[in-house]
C-alpha positions as CSV (number, residue, x, y, z in Angstrom):
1,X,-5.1,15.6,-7.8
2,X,-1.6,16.3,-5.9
3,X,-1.4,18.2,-3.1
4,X,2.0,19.2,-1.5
5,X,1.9,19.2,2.2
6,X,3.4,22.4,3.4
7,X,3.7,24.3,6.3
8,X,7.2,25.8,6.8
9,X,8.2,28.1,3.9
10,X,12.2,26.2,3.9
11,X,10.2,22.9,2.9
12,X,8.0,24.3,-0.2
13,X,10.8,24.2,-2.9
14,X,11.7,20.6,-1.9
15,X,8.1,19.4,-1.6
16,X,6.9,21.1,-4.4
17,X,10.0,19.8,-6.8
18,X,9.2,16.6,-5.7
19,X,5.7,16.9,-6.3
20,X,5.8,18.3,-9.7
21,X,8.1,15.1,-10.6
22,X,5.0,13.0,-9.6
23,X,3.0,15.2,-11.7
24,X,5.5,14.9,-14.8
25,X,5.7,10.9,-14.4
26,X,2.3,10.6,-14.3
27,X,1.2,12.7,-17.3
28,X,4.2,10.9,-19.2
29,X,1.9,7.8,-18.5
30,X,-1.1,9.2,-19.9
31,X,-2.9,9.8,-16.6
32,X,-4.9,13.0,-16.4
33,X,-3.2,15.3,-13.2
34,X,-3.4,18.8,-11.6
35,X,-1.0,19.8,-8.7
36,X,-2.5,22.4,-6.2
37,X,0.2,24.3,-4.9
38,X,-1.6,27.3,-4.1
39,X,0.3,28.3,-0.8
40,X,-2.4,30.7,0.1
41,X,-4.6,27.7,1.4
42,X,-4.5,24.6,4.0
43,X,-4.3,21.3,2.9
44,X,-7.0,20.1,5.0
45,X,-8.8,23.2,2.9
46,X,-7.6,21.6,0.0
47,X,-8.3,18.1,0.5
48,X,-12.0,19.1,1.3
49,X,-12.5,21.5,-2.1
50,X,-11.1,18.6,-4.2
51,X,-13.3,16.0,-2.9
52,X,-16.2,18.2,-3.3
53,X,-15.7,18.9,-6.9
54,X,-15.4,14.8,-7.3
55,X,-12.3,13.9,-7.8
56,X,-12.0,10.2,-6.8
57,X,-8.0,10.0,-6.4
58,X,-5.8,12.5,-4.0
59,X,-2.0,11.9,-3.9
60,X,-0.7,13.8,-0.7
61,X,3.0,14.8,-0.7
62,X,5.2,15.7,2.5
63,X,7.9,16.1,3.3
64,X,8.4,12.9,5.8
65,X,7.2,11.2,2.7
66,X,9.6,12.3,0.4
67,X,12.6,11.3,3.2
68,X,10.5,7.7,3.0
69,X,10.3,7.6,-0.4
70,X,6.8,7.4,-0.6
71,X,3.6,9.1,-1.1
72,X,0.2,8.7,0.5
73,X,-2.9,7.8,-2.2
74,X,-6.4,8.7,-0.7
75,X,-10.0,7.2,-2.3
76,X,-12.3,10.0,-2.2
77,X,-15.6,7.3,-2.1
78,X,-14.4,5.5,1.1
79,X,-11.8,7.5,2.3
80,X,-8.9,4.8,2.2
81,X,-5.2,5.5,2.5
């Protein structure tokens, strides 16, 4: 699961380019993805539904990650980051 990290709507095209580049790359690889970018909801809202409905791996995209270069990976079984 990718979720883009947005609050302010100047930041959703970059953050949501960038995330659908993570999503591209990793179905190129043969990994199984979905990208939430519904806007109507929070990501701490999203974050919560995904983990509920069991999916063991959440990539979180921001945009302080994207001027890092980097993206955060979260377990959904122990919660590591």
């Amino acid at each position: 699961m990718v979720v883009p990290i947005v609050f302010q709507s100047s930041d959703n095209e970059k953050v949501m380019n960038k995330a659908k580049e993570v999503v591209s790359i990793l179905n190129k690889s043969g990994i199984r993805v979905h990208l939430d970018d519904r806007l109507n909801y929070t990501p701490g809202w999203k974050f919560n539904h995904w983990e509920v409905k069991g999916v063991p791996l959440r990539i979180e995209i921001g945009l302080k990650d994207i001027e890092k270069e980097e993206v955060k990976l979260v377990r959904r079984f122990d919660g590591v980051k």
